[in-house]
C-alpha positions in Angstrom: 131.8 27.9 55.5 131.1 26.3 52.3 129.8 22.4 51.8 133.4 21.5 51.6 134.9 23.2 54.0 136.2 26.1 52.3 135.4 29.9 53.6 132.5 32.0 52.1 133.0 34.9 54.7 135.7 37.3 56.3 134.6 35.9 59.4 135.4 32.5 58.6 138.4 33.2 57.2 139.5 35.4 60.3 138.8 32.4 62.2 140.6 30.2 60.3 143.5 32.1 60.7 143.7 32.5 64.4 146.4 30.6 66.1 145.6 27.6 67.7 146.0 27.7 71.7 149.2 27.6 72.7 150.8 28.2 69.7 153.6 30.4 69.5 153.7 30.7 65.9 151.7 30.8 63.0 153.1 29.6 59.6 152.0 29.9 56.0 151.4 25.9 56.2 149.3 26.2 59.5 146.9 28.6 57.6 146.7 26.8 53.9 145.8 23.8 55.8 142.7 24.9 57.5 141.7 27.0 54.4 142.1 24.7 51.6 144.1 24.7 48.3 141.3 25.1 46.2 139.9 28.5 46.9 142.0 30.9 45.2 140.4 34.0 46.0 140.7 32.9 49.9 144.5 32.3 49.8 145.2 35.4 48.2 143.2 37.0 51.0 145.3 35.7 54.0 148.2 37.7 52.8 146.3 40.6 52.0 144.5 40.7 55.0 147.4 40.4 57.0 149.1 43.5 55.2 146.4 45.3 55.9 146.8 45.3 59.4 149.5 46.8 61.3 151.7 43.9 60.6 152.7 45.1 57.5 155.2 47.5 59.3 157.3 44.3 60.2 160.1 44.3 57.5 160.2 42.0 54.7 156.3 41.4 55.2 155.1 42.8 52.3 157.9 41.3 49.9 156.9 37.7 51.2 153.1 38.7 51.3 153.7 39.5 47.2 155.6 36.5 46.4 152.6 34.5 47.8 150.0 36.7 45.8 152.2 36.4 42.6 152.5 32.7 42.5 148.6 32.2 43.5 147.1 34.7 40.8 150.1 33.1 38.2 148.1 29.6 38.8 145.2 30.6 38.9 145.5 32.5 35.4 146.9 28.9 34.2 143.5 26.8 35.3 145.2 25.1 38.3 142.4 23.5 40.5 145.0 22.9 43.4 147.3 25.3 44.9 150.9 25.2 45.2 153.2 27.0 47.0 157.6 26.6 47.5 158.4 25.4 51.0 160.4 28.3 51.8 156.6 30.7 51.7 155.0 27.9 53.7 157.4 28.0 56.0 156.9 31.1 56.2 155.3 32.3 60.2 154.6 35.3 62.1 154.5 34.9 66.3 151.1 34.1 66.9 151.0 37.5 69.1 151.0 39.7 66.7 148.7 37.5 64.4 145.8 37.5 67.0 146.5 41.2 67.1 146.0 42.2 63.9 143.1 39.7 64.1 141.5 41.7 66.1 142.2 45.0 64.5 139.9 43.6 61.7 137.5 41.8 63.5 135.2 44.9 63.1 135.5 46.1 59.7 135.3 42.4 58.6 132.0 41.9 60.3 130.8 45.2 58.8 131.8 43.9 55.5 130.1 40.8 55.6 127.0 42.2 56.8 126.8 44.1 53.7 127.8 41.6 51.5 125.0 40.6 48.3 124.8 38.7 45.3 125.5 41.9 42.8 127.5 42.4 39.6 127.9 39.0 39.5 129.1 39.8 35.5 132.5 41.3 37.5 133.3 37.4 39.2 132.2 35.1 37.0 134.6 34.0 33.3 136.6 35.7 31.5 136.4 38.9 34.5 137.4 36.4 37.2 140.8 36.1 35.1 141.3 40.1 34.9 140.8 40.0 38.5 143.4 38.0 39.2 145.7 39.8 36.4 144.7 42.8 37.9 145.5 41.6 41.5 149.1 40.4 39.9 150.1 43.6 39.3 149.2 45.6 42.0 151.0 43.0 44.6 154.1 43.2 42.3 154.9 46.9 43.0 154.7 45.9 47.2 158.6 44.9 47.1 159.0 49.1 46.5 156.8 50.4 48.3 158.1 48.9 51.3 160.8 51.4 51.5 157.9 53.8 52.5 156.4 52.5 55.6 152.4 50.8 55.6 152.0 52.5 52.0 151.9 48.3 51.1 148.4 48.3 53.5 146.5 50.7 51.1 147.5 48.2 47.8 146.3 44.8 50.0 143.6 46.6 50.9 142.4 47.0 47.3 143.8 43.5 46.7 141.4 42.3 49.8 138.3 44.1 48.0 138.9 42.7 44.9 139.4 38.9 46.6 136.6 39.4 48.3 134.3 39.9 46.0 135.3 37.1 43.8 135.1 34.8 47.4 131.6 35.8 48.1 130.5 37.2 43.8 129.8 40.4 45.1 130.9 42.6 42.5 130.5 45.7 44.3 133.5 44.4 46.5 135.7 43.9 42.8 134.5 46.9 41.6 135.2 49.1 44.7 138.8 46.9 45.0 139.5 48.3 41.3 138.6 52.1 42.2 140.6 52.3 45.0 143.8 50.3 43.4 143.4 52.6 40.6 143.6 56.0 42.9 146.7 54.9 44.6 148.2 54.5 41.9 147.7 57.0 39.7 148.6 59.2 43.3 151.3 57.5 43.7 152.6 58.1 40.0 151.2 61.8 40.2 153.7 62.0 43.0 156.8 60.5 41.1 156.3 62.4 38.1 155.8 65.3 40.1 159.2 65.0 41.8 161.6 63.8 39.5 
C-alpha cells in the first residue's frame, strides 16, 4: 500500500477485494471503499481482474464490468481527481463465494507478477501516454457487451485491460506495453475471423 492508503501491488489489491468474514456478498461499494476513489488505474483493475477469472462466465458480468471501465477511463480522460460511479454499478455485488474463488484463481499469477514488477518504460505511464492508456483501455472494454455472446472470450480483453492498468498502477511500462500487444492480437484475430466469415 501507498502512504495514503491506496494499492501499489496485485496483492494488495487482491486483498482488498476479499470479502470480509461473514459476508455473503460483495458489492461494487464494498470494494471502492477499501480501495479509494482516487487511484484510477486500481478501479479499473477490480473489474478487469474479476473478468479475468472464471467469473466472467456469469451472464451479464462482462456488460456491467464495461460500464464500470467506460465511465472510469471517460473521467479519467476529463482530469477528475475523484471517482464517481451511478448507484445502480455500486450496487452492483457478486456472492462472496464465487469472489473468494476467483481470488484464489489469481492468487498465483498475481504474485508472479508482482515479483517481476520494475520501474521500466516509465515514458509509456507518465503524461500525455497515461491518457492513451486510458483511451486505449476505453475501447477495448467497449466491445465486451458483444463478445459476451461468445463464452470467456471477455477474459482475454480484461486481461489485456489488467496489463495495461497495471502498469500505469505500479509505472512499469513493460506491463502497458505487453497489455497493448496482446489487446492488439485479439483483435485483429478476432476481426481476421469476422472478415473471414462473412
Amino acid at each position: 500500500m501507498t502512504p495514503d492508503g491506496q494499492p501499489d501491488s496485485l496483492g494488495d489489491l487482491l486483498e482488498a477485494m476479499r470479502p470480509a468474514p461473514g459476508a455473503s456478498r460483495v458489492s461494487v461499494a464494498d470494494v471502492l471503499a477499501r480501495v479509494g476513489g482516487r487511484s484510477f488505474p486500481a478501479v479499473i483493475l477490480v473489474p478487469a481482474i474479476i473478468l479475468v477469472s472464471p467469473v466472467s462466465g456469469i451472464p451479464g458480468t462482462p456488460t456491467i464490468g464495461a460500464l464500470i471501465v467506460l465511465l472510469i477511463t471517460a473521467q479519467a480522460l476529463l482530469g477528475r481527481k475523484h471517482l464517481w460511479l451511478p448507484r445502480f454499478l455500486r450496487d452492483r455485488s457478486i456472492a462472496a463465494d464465487r469472489m473468494s474463488s476467483a481470488l484464489a484463481w489469481l492468487a498465483r499469477p498475481a504474485a508472479w507478477m508482482d515479483r517481476h514488477t520494475h520501474n521500466r518504460l516509465r515514458l509509456l505511464t507518465t503524461g500525455p501516454t497515461r491518457l492513451f492508456a486510458y483511451a486505449a483501455t476505453a475501447i477495448i472494454a467497449a466491445s465486451w457487451p458483444l463478445l459476451e455472446l461468445v463464452p470467456f472470450v471477455t477474459s482475454f480483453g480484461a486481461g489485456s485491460v489488467a496489463m495495461i492498468m497495471f502498469g500505469l498502477m505500479t509505472r512499469d511500462g513493460i506491463y502497458t506495453l505487453a497489455g497493448y500487444v496482446q489487446g492488439g492480437m485479439i483483435y485483429l484475430i478476432l476481426l481476421s475471423i469476422w472478415f473471414g466469415l462473412f
